[in-house]
N, C-alpha and C positions, 0 to 999 in steps of 0.2 A: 546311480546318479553321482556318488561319490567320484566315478570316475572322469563322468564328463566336468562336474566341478576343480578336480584338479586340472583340467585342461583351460577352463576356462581363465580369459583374460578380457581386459577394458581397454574398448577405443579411443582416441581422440577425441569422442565424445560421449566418454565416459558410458554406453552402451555396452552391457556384456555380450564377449564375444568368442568364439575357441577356433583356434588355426588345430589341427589335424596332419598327420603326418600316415601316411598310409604304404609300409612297403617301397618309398623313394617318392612317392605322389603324395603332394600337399592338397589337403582341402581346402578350397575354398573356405574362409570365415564362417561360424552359423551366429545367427541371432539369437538371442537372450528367447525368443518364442520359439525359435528351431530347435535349439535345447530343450527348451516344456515339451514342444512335440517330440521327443526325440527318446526322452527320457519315458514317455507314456505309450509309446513303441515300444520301445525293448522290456516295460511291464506287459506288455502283448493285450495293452488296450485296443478299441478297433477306432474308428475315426466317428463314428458318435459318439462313441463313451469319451474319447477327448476331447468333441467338441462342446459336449456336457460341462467336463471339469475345468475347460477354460473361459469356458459364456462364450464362444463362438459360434457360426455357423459350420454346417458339416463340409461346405465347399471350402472355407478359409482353412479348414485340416488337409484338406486333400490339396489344395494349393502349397500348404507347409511341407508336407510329406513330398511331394512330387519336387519344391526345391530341394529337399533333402538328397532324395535319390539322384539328381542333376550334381549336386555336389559330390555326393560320393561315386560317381560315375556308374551308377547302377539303373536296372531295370524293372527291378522287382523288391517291393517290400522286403520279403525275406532274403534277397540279396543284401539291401540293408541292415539287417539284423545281422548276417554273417560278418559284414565288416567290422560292424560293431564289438563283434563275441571276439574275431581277429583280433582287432587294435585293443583289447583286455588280454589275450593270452589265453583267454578260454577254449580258443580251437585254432589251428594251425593252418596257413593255406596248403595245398595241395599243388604242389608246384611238378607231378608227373607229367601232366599236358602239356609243360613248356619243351 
C-alpha cells in the first residue's frame, strides 16, 4: 500500500486520487475505494473477503475490480496483479513478443 500511497494525489475536490503511468500509457485516475479495492487484491484477498472488510455488497467489489481492470486495460484479475508487481519493479515485462 505504501506504494499506491506514494502515488496518490487530491482532486479539485479534494477526493483521493492516483494518475498511473504504465510503460508510456497513463491510467485513467482511481478512487480513494479503487485503491481499498486495489490494495486488498494485490493482498490476494478474494471479493468476499473485501467485500466483508469494507461493509459492501459482493456485486459493488466485482463492479470495483472490473473498473479497475478497464483502466488498466486488462482482462484478467491476475493480469492486474502483473501490472501492479510491473509498475513496483518486482518483475519485468517480457517485451520478446514485440
Amino acid at each position: 500500500m505504501d506504494y499506491i500511497n506514494r502515488l496518490s494525489q487530491t482532486d479539485q475536490n479534494g477526493a483521493k486520487c492516483v494518475s498511473v503511468h504504465f510503460f508510456r500509457t497513463q491510467v485513467q485516475p482511481l478512487s480513494g475505494r479503487e485503491l481499498e479495492v486495489l490494495k486488498l487484491v494485490t493482498e490476494g484477498c478474494s471479493n468476499p473477503e473485501i467485500a466483508t472488510a469494507l461493509h459492501v455488497s459482493q456485486n459493488t467489489i466485482k463492479t470495483h475490480v472490473r473498473n479497475l481492470m478497464n483502466k488498466f486495460g486488462v482482462d484478467r484479475r491476475v493480469q492486474l496483479l502483473a501490472m501492479v508487481a510491473m509498475s513496483r519493479g518486482q518483475i519485468l515485462p517480457d517485451r520478446s513478443y514485440v
